[in-house]
Every structure is written in structure tokens, then in C-alpha cells.
BASELUM-889055 format. One record per atom (N, C-alpha, C): x, y, z. Coordinates in steps of 0.1 Angstrom, whole numbers, plus 5000, padded with zeros to 4 digits. Layout:
<pts>
XYZ
...
</pts>
This chain:
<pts>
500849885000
500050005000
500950125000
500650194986
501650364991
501150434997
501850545003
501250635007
501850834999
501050884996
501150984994
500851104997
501151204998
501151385000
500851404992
499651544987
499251624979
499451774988
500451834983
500551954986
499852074982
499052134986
497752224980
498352384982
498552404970
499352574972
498252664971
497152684964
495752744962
494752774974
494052864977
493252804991
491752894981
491452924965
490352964959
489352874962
488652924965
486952854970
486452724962
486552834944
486452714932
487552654926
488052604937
488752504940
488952394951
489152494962
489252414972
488152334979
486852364972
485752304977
485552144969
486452134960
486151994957
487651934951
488452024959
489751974957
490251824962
489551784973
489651594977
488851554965
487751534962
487251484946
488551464933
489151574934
489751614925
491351494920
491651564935
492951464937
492651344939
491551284945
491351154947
491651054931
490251134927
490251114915
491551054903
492751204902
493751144897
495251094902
494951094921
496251034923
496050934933
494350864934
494250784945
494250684931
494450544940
494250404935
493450334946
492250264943
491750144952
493150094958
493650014975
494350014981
496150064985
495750224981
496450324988
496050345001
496850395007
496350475021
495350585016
494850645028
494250755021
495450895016
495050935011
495851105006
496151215019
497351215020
497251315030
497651455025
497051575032
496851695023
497851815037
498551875029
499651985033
498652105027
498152205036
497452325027
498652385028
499652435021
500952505023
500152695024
499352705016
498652825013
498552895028
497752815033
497852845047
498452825057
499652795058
500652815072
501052625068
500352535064
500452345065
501652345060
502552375058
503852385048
504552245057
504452105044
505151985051
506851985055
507251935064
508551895067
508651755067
510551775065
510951615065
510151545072
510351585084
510051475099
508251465093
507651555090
506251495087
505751475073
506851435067
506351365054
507351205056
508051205065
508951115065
508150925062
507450925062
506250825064
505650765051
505550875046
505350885029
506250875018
505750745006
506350704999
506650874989
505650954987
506251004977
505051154979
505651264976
504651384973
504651484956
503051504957
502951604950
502451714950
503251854947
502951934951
502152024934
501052084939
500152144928
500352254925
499452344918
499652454912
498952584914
498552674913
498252794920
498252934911
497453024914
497453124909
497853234910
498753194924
500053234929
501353274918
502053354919
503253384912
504753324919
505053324914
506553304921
507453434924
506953564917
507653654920
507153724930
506153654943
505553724952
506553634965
507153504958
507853474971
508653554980
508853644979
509853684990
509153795000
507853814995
506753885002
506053775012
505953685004
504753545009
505753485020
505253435033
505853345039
506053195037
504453165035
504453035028
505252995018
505153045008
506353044994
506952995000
507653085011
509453075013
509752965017
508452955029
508752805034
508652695027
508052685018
507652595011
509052585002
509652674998
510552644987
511952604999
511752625009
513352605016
512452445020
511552395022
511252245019
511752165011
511752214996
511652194986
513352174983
514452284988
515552234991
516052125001
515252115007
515651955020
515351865016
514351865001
513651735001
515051674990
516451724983
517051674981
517751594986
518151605003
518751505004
518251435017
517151375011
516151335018
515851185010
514951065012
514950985010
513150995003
512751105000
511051084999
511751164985
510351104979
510151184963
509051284959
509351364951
508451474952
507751494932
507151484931
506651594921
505951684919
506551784912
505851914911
505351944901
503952054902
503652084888
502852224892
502952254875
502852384871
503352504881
502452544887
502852634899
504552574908
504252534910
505252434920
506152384908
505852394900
507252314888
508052464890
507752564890
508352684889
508552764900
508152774914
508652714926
510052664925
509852514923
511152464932
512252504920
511952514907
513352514894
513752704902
512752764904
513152924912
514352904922
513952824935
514652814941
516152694946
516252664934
517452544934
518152594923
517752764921
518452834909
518452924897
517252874891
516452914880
515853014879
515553064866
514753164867
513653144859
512253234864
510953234860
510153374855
509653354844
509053494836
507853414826
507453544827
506353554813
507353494801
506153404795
506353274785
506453394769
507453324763
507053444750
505753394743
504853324744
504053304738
502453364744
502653464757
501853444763
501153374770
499653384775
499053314782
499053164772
499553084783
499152914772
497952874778
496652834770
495752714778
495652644766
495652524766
494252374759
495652274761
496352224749
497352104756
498352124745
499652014746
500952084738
501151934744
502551904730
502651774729
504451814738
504451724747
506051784751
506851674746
508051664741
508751584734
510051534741
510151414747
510651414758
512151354748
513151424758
515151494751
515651314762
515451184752
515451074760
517451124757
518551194752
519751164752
519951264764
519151324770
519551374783
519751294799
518651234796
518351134806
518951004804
519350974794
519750814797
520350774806
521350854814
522150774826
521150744835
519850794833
518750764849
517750644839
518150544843
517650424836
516150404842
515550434855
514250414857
513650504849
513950674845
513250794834
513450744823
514250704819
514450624804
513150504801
513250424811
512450314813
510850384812
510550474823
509250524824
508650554811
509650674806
509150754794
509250674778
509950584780
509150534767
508150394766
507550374783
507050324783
505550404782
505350484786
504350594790
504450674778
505350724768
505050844758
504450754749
503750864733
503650784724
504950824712
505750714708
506750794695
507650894704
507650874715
508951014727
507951134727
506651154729
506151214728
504751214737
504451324749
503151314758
502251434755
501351394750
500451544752
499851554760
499651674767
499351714782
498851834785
497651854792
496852014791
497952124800
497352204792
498452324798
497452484800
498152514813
497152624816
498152744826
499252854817
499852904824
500053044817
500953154823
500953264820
502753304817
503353264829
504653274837
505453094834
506453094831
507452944828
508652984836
509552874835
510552854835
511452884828
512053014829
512853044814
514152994820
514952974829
516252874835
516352824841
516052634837
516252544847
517152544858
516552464872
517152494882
518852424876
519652494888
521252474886
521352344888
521752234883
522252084883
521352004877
520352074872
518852004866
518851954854
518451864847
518251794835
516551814828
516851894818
515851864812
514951784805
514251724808
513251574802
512751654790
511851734790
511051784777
510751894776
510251904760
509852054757
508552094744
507952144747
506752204734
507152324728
506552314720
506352414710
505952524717
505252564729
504652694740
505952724749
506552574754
507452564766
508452534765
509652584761
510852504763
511052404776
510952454787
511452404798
510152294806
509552224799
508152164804
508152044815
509651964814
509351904825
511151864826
511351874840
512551894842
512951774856
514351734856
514751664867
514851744870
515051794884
515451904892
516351854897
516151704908
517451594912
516551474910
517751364914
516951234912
515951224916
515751224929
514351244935
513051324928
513551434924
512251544922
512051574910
510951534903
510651544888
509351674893
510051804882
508451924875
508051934864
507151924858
505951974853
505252074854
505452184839
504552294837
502952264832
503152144828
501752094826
500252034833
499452014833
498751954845
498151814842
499251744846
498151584848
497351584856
496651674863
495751704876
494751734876
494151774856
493251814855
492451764843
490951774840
490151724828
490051804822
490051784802
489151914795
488051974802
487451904810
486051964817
486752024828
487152014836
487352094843
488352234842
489152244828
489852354825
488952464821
487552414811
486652494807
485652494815
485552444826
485052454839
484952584844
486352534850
487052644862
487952714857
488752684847
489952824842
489552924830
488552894821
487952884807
487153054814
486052994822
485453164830
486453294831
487553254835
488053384844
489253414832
489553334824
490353424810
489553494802
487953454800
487553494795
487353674798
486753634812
486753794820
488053894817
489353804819
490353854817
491053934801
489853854798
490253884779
491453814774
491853714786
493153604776
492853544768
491553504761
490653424755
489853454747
489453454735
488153474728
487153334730
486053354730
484653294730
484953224715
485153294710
485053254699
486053164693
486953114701
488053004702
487252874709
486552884713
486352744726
486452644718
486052654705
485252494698
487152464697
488352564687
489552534691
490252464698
489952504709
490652484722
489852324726
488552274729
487652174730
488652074719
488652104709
489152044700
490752004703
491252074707
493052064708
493251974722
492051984730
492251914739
491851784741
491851664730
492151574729
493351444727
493151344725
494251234723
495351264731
494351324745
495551344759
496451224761
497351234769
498451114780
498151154793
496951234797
496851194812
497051114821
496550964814
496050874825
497750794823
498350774814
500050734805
501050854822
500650944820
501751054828
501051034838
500150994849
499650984857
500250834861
500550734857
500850614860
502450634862
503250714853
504550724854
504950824865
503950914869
504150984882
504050894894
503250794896
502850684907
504150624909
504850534893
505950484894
507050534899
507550704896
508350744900
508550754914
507350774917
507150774933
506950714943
506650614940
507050474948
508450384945
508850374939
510150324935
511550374936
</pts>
């Protein structure tokens, strides 16, 4: 039986109200322990000693910036976590928010994407001559890609324009150079969201660009459309593996 952390960086209403649904959904399995939840947003920011227990964490995404960390306490704590969890014996993955988080503070730097706001999905092409010395990533990804290749929804404003210092890059799209990165052995990020459904991006993110005017209305059938022939459930299996193993 594994056990896992879901780290919750968000504390938005239309979210947090059916955020166990959510995660259950794509990181529980029938005989797991149950999920145990870190609200970092609010003061829960995990440590060693109390993740120690757990096979493996993931930490999520937020509408949070990264360039408010040094204002935010939580941030801070959370990213000086995020430094311990290297040489630590637990595994972590991060995404979107949190993919740019921890590549921020192990080095890197983070800015507006030249492409603009990205949403619907992007094929990231995973760089297998970077990784080969890590025979379990080699093994995952071309068990899980299709052709070295995952498409995966994407919903961001802000990237990773320089991977953290000692980090290996796994993949990249056409929106993202920097899409999913070793950070260290242990800790694999993701600018993308295996966390989430077409329905729920035009749900819950689809409203508030619209407001925002990141979006035309008159793109949805586009976007509906582009958000097919995902690797959710493919990159969701190889996150489990990485993380227990």
C-alpha cells in the first residue's frame, strides 16, 4: 500500500471545495492509504519529519506567482522544503505552479512565457539523450510516451525560462521549452497539468480568462478540440511509478 502527500498551494473557493474529489480522482488507487493533504497556502507547509512516512509527494499548482515569494511566507517555506527534500529519502513531484517554485529556488529563473497566456494542451517531446544515465526515466518515458512524445493540458501565463542549477531537462513543446525537468533524482516538475480534465479546465479556468480577455469565446470549439488524444492517464501512471520506486 503507498502512501502519498498532495501538497495544496491554492486556498480559491472554486477549487478548494472539491479539491479531495479532485485529487482522489487522479492520484488515488483502490488500496492506497488515504491521501494526506499539506494546505501550504495556509501556514500546513510539510517537513521532513512529517512527510517522512510517505512513499512519495505531489505538490500542485496555484494562481499564485513565484515572484511574490519573497513577500509570501508560505512560498518561502515551502521552497526552503523543497531544498531539503533533496537530500532526503521521499520523492516529490511538482507541477505547474510548484514546477516553477522549486526550478526558482534550486536556481532558475521564472518569467512570462513568450508565447503568452498558454491554455488547451501541447505535445512535450521528451530529450530521451539527456536522461539516459537515469535508467528508471528512460524506462518510464518510453513506456508511457507515444513515439517520445506526451500530450498534456496546459494552463499558464509565467514558465521557467532557467532550469534549476544541476537539473536535466526531460521535455519541451512548442509553447514551453522548459516543460518538465529533473530538478534531482528524486524530484521530477511539470509545467503541465496531469491534475486536471478538459472539463474541468473549461469549467473552472475557461470563465476567468474569458473575463480576463486571455481568451476569445470564439476560440472554445479550438481549444475543445486541441484538447484531445491526451496522455493523462499514460503520465499519471508514470508519476505513481516514479514515486513509489
Amino acid at each position: 500500500m503507498v502512501r502519498f502527500g498532495i501538497i495544496v498551494c491554492d486556498g480559491n473557493p472554486k477549487w478548494i471545495s472539491m479539491l479531495e474529489d479532485i485529487a482522489t480522482e487522479f492520484f488515488y488507487r483502490p488500496g492506497d492509504h488515504p491521501l494526506e493533504y499539506f494546505h501550504a497556502w495556509k501556514g500546513d507547509v510539510p517537513t521532513l519529519a512529517s512527510t517522512s512516512h510517505l512513499d512519495g509527494l505531489i505538490s500542485l499548482g496555484s494562481a499564485h506567482m513565484v515572484d511574490q515569494v519573497d513577500s509570501t511566507p508560505w512560498m518561502r517555506q515551502l521552497g526552503n522544503f523543497f531544498l531539503a527534500v533533496e537530500n532526503s529519502s521521499i520523492k516529490l513531484v511538482c507541477i505547474c505552479f510548484s514546477h516553477q517554485l522549486i526550478n526558482h529556488v534550486y536556481g532558475g529563473t521564472v518569467g512570462k512565457g513568450d508565447c503568452g497566456f498558454v491554455f488547451g494542451a501541447a505535445d512535450t517531446v521528451i530529450n530521451f539523450s539527456a536522461i539516459s544515465e537515469h535508467n528508471q526515466l528512460t524506462s518510464l518515458f518510453k513506456r508511457y510516451s507515444t513515439g517520445g512524445s506526451m500530450r498534456l493540458l496546459e494552463s499558464h501565463r509565467d514558465e521557467v525560462q532557467k532550469i534549476a542549477k544541476g537539473g536535466v531537462l526531460i521535455g519541451s513543446s512548442k509553447s514551453c521549452k522548459n516543460e518538465m525537468v529533473l530538478v534531482r533524482n528524486n524530484i521530477i516538475s511539470l509545467q503541465s497539468h496531469p491534475d486536471l480534465s478538459p472539463e474541468l479546465m473549461m469549467d473552472k479556468i475557461w470563465p476567468a480568462l474569458i473575463s480576463k480577455g486571455a481568451v476569445s469565446e470564439a476560440k472554445r470549439e479550438f481549444y475543445e478540440a486541441e484538447m484531445t488524444n491526451l496522455h493523462t492517464i499514460p503520465c499519471l501512471q508514470l508519476i505513481r511509478e516514479f514515486l513509489k520506486h
